[in-house]
C-alpha positions in Angstrom: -123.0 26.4 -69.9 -120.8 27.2 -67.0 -119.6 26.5 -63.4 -121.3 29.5 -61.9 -124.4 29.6 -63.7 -126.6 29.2 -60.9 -125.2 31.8 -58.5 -125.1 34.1 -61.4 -128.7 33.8 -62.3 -129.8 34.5 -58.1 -127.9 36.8 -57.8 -129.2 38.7 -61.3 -132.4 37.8 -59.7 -131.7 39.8 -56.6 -130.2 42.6 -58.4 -133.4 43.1 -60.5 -135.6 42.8 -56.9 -133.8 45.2 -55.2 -133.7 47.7 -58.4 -137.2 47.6 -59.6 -138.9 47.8 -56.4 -137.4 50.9 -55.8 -139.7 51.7 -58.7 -142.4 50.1 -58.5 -143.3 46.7 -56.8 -145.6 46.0 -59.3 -143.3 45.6 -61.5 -142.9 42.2 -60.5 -139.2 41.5 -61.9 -137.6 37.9 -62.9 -134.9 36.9 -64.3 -133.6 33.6 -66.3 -130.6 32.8 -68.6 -130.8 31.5 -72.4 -127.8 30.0 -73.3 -127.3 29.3 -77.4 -124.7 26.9 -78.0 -122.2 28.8 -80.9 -121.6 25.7 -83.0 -124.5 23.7 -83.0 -127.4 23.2 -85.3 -130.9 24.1 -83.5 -132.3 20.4 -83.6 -129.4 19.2 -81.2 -130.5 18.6 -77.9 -127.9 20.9 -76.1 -128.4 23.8 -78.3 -130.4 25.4 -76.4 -129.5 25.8 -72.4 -132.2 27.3 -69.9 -131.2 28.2 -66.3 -132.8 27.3 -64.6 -134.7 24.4 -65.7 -137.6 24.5 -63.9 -138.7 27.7 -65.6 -142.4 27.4 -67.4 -140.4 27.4 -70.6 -138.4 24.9 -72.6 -135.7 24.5 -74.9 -138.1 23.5 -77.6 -139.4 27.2 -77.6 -136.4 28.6 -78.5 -134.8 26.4 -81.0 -135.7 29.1 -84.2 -134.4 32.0 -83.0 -130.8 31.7 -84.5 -132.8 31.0 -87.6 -135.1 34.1 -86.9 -132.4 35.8 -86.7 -130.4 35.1 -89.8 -133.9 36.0 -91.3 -133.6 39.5 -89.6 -130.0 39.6 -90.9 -131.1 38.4 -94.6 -133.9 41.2 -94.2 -131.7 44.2 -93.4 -130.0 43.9 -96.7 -126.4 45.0 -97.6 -127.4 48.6 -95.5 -127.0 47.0 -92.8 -123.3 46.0 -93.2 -120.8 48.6 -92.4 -116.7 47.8 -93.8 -113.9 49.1 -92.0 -110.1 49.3 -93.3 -109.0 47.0 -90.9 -110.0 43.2 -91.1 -110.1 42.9 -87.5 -112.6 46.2 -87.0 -115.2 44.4 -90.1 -114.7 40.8 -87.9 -115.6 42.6 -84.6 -118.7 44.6 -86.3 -120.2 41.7 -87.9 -119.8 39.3 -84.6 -121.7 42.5 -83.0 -123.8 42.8 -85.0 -124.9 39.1 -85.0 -125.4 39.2 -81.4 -127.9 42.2 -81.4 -129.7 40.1 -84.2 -129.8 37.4 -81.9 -131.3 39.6 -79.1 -133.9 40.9 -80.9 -134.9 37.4 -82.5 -135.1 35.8 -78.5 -137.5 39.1 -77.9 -139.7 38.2 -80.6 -139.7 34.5 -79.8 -140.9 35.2 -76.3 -143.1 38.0 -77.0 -145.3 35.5 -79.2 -144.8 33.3 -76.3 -146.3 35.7 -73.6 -149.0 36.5 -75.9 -150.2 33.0 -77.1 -150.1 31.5 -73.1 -151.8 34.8 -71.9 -148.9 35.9 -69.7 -148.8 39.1 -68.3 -145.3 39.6 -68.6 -142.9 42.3 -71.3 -139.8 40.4 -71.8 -136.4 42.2 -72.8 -133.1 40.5 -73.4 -129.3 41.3 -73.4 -126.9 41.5 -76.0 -125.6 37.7 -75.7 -122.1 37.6 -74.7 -119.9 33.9 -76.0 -119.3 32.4 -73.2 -117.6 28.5 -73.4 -119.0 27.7 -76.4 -122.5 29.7 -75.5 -124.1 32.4 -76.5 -125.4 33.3 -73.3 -128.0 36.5 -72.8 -130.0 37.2 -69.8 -133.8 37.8 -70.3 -135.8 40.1 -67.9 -139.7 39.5 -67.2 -141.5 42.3 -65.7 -145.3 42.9 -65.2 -147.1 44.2 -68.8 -149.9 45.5 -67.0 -147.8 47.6 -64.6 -144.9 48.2 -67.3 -147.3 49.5 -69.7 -149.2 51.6 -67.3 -146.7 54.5 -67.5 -146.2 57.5 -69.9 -143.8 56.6 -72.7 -142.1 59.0 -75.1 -143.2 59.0 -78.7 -140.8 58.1 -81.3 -139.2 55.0 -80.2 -136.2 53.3 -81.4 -133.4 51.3 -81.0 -131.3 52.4 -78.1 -133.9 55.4 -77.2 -135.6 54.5 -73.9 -139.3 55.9 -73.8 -139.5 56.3 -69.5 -137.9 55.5 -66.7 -138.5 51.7 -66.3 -137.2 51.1 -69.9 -134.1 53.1 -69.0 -133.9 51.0 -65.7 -134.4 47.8 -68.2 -131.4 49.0 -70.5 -128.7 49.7 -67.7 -129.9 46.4 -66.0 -129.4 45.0 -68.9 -125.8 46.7 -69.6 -124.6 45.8 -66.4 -126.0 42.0 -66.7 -123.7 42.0 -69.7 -121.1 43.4 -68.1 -120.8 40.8 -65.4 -121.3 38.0 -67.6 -118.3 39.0 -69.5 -116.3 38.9 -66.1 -118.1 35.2 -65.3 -115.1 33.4 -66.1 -112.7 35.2 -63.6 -114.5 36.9 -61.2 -114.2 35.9 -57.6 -117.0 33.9 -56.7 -116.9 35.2 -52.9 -118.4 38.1 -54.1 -121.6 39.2 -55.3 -121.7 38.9 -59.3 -123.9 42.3 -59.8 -123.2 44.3 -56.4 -123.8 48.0 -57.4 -125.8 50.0 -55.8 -129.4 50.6 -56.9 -130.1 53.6 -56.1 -126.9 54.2 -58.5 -129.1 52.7 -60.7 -131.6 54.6 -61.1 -129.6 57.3 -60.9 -127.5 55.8 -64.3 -130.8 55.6 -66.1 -132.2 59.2 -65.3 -129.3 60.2 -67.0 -129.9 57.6 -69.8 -133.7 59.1 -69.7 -132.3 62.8 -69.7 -130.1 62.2 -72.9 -132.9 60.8 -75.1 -134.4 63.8 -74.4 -132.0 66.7 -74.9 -131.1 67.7 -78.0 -128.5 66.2 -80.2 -128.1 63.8 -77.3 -126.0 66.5 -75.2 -124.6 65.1 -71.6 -125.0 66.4 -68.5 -128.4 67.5 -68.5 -129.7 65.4 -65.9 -126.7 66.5 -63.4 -127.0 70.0 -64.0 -130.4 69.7 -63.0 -129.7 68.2 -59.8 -126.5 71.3 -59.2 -129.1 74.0 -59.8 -132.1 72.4 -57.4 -129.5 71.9 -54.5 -128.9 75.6 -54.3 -130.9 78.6 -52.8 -131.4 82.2 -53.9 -131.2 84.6 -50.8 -132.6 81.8 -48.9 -135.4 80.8 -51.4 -135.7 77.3 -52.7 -135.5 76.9 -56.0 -138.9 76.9 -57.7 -139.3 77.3 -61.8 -139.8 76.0 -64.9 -137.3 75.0 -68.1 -138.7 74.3 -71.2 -135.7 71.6 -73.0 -135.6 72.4 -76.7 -133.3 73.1 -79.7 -133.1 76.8 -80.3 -135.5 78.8 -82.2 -138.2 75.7 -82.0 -141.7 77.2 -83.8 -143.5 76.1 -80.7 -142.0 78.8 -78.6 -142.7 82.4 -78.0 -139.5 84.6 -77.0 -140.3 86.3 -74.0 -136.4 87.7 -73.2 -133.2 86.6 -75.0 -130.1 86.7 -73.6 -127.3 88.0 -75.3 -124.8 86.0 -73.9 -126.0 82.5 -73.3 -125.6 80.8 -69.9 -123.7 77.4 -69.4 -126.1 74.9 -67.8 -123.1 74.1 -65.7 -123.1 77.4 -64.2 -125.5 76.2 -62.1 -125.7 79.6 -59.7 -126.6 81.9 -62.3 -129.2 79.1 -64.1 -130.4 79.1 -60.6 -130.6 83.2 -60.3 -132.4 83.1 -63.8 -135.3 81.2 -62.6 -137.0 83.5 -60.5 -137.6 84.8 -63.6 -140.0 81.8 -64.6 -143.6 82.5 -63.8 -146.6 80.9 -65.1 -146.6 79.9 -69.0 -143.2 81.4 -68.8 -140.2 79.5 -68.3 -136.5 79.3 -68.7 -135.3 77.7 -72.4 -132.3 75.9 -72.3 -130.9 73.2 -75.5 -129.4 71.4 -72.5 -126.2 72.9 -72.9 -127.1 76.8 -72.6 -130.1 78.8 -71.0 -130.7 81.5 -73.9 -133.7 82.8 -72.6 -137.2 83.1 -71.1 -140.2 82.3 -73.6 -143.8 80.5 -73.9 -144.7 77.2 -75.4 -147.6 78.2 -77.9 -151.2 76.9 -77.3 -152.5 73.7 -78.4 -154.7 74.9 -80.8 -152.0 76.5 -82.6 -150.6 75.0 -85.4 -147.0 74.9 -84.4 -147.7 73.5 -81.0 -145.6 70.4 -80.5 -145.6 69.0 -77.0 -141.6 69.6 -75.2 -140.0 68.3 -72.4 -140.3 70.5 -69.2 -137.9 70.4 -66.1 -140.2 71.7 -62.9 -138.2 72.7 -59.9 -140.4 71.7 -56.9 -138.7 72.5 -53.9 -134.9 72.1 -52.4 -133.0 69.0 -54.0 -136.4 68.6 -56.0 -137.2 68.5 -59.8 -139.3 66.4 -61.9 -139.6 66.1 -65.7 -142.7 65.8 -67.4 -143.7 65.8 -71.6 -147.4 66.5 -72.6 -148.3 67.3 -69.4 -147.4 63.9 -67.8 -144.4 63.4 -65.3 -142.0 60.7 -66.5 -139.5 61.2 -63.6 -139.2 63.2 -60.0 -136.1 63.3 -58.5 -135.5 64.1 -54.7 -132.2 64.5 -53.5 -130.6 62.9 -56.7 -133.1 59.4 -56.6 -134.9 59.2 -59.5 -138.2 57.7 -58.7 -141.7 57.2 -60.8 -144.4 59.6 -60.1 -146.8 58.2 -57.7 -150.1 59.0 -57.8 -152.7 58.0 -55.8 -154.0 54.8 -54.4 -155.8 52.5 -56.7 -159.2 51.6 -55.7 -158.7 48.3 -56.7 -155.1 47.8 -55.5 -156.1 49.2 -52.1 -159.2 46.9 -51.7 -157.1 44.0 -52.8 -154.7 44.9 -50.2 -157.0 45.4 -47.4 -158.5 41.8 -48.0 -155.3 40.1 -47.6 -154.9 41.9 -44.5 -158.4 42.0 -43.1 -159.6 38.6 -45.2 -162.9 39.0 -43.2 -163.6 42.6 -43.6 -166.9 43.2 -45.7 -167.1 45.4 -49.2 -168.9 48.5 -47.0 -166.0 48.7 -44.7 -163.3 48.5 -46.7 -165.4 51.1 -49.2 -164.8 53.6 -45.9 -162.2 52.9 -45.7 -160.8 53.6 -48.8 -162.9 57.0 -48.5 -160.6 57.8 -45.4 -157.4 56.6 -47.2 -158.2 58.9 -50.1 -158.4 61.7 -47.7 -154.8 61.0 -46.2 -153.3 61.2 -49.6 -154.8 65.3 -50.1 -152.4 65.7 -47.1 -149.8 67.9 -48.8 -147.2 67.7 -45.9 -147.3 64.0 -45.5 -148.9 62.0 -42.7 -149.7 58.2 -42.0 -152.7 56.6 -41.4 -152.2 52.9 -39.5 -155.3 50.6 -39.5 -154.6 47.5 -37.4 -156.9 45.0 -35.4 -154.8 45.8 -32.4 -155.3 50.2 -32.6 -156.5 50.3 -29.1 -153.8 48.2 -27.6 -151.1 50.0 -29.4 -152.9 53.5 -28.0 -152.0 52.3 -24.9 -148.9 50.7 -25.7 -147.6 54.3 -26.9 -149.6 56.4 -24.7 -146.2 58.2 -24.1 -145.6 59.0 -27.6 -149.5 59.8 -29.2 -152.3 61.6 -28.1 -154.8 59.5 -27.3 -158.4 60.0 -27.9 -162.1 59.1 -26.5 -162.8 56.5 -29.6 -164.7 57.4 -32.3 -165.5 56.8 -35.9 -162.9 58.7 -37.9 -164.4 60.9 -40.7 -162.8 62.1 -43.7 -163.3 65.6 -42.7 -162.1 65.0 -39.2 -158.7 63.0 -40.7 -157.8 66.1 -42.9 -157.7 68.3 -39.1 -156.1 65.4 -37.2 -153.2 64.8 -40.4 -152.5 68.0 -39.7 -150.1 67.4 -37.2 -146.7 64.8 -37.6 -147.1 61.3 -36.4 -149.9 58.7 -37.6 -153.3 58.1 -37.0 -154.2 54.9 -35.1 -158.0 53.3 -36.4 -159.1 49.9 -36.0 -160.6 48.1 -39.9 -163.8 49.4 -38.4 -163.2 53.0 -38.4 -162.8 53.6 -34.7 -159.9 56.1 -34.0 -157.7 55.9 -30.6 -154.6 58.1 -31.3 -153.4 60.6 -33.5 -149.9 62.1 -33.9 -148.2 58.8 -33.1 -144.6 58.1 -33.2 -144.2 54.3 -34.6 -141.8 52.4 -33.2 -140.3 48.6 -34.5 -137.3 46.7 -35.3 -134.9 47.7 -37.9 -135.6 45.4 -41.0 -133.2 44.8 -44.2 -136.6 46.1 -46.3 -135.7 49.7 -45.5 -134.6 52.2 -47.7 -132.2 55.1 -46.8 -133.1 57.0 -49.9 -136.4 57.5 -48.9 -137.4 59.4 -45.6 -138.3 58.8 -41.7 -141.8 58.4 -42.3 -141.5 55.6 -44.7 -139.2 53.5 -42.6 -140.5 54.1 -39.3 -144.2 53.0 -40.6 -142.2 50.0 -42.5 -140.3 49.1 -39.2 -143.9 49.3 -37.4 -145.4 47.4 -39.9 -143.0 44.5 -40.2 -142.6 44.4 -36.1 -146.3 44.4 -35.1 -148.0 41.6 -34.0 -151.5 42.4 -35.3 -152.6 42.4 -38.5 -151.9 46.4 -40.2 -152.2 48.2 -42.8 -150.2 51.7 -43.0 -150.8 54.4 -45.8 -147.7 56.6 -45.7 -147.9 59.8 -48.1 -144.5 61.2 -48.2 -143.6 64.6 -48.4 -142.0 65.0 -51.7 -145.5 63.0 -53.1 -145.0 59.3 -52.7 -148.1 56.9 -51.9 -146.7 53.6 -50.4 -148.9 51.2 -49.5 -147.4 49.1 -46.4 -147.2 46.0 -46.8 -147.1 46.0 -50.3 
């Protein structure tokens, strides 16, 4: 299709690595282009262009989807077609939206794909942009099982993203498009998609935050983050905002304001919310706070399930709907909710790890690992073939212990202190409050905190086989490795 295809594609690859497994590992991301050749007919044997080639897919399976979409477009009738004053305007909005037709139409082609080959994969594609005679778009695999595994908003729709990985999906996706449009002239010494991914995330929290706020208002998801940095006489700021238009049937007044208060003025939103307590909570249309109220019960008729901003701690808020959390942000990273272990992703783990470790053993020691994650100040727990020579080997910087089987009980008193715990795959305990050491690796994450990196650093630096299960703080689970 083009020179640079290639270098392109890896680096999208690369770009949707580092992005999504900020997320969620899981998640599994890859990345391939589809090229459609503008002027050819769909039985000509470049008019469809795969890169790369040795994908698990051919050109053969995508040879309809120009004609699937001209169905779509013969579908949507003459509503669909929108005509400007200007010739040039009604040329633009038709190529447009052709493209988008064309998008949706390579969506549906691989979705039957996935489906009738079994794959566990959600594939989304981007608004093709013509390229040398191509209609290029670049499609993005990620895990179903994993993908499908979080909350989504009801009421879907073009455009509206229903959680935070299908916001993340969209601004991939924008800024895929972007950079293909800048394929031809961009310099090819530097990195085709080199933004940074925490910005990201950041980009589609906001994204996430204007589906949600009413009549699409802006800002929301900043104001948020002005009113959590700030302290009231010294207090962090902890309360509840219920987002919703005003005078919504599911809430009870509680106190109205007369004058209603900017959500930019983020020092009075964040005097207001010592007023929050319980069922009550601030009620802001995501441009005003106009009050304190209650969101009726379930059983009553008007109930309808709202968004709700909870203000953890300093620099901390999550949003949940229905009771679930779609998003907590710490220190303006938007990051999944993580809860705890899974059984099954913990025992798989441990096998890789341990691949001669029986089913009793690693049964305990899930037991123990489900007791680190109670910890509500964070700890780590490191099991490694090697604990008792690492005991020794940081002697100076752990408190060393006669060895004994660790207990769930006795690991929710021994957590209680910073540093890890240091048990063999057997159990047997040799240091508590350790301070992990190891090299610096390109795998770290400056967004996140010590604890994660130093266990990551430890982790990727230790010659004996280890497992570390670092519980964060602010809530995060990580399982190291991954």
């Amino acid at each position: 299709m083009w020179e640079h295809q290639s270098l392109f594609r890896v680096s999208a690859q690369l770009f949707a690595e580092g992005v999504f497994n900020l997320l969620d590992r899981s998640l599994r991301p890859e990345v391939f282009l589809l090229g459609f050749a503008s002027a050819k007919e769909s039985d000509e044997p470049d008019a469809v262009v795969l890169e790369p080639t040795s994908i698990r897919y051919t050109p053969a399976d995508f040879r309809q989807v120009k004609a699937k979409a001209a169905g779509l477009e013969a579908d949507a009738g003459p509503q669909g077609s929108v005509y400007h004053l200007h010739p040039n305007d009604h040329d633009r909005f038709e190529k447009q939206h052709w493209y988008e037709l064309v998008c949706r139409a390579a969506e549906t082609t691989l979705a039957s794909l996935t489906a009738a080959r079994h794959e566990n994969r959600r594939s989304f594609c981007s608004v093709p942009v013509s390229l040398q005679g191509y209609l290029v778009t670049v499609v993005l695999q990620l895990a179903a099982d994993c993908y499908d595994g979080y909350y989504s908003l009801p009421k879907p729709g073009v455009g509206r993203p229903s959680n935070l990985p299908h916001a993340t999906v969209m601004e991939f996706l924008h800024d895929c498009t972007r950079a293909l449009r800048e394929a031809d002239t961009a310099d090819n010494d530097q990195p085709v998609l080199d933004r940074d991914y925490n910005e990201v995330l950041r980009s589609a929290g906001r994204r996430l935050m204007l589906r949600v706020a009413p009549a699409g208002t802006h800002g929301l998801y900043d104001a948020c983050n002005g009113v959590a940095a700030l302290r009231h006489e010294g207090d962090e700021g902890i309360g509840t905002m219920l987002v919703s238009r005003r005078l919504h049937p599911a809430i009870v007044p509680v106190l109205t304001l007369e004058t209603p208060v900017p959500m930019r003025d983020h020092r009075s939103i964040r005097k207001l919310l010592e007023l929050s307590e319980g069922h009550t909570a601030l009620i802001s249309d995501a441009s005003y706070v106009f009050g304190l109220g209650q969101l009726v019960p379930e059983s009553d008729g008007q109930y309808e399930p709202l968004v709700t901003v909870h203000f953890t701690n300093h620099y901390s808020w999550e949003m949940s709907h229905a009771g679930r959390v779609l998003m907590r942000v710490v220190s303006n990273t938007p990051r999944l909710p993580q809860g705890r272990v899974a059984a099954d992703n913990f025992a798989r783990t441990v096998r890789i790890v341990f691949p001669t470790l029986n089913a009793d053993s690693i049964d305990y020691l899930w037991d123990l690992a489900q007791k680190a994650t109670t910890q509500p100040t964070g700890t780590i727990l490191v099991i490694s073939t090697g604990a008792a020579h690492e005991a020794k080997r940081l002697a100076r910087q752990c408190f060393r212990v006669v060895p004994r089987i660790m207990t769930p009980s006795v690991l929710r008193l021994v957590t209680n202190i910073d540093g890890a715990v240091l048990i063999e795959p057997s159990g047997m305990c040799y240091a508590i409050g350790a301070i992990l050491d190891g090299l610096a690796t390109e795998k770290g994450d400056s967004s996140r905190g010590s604890r994660y990196n130093s266990a990551l650093r430890y982790v990727n630096s230790s010659k004996y086989p280890v497992l570390a299960v670092v519980v964060s703080e602010d809530g995060w689970i990580d399982l190291l490795p991954s």
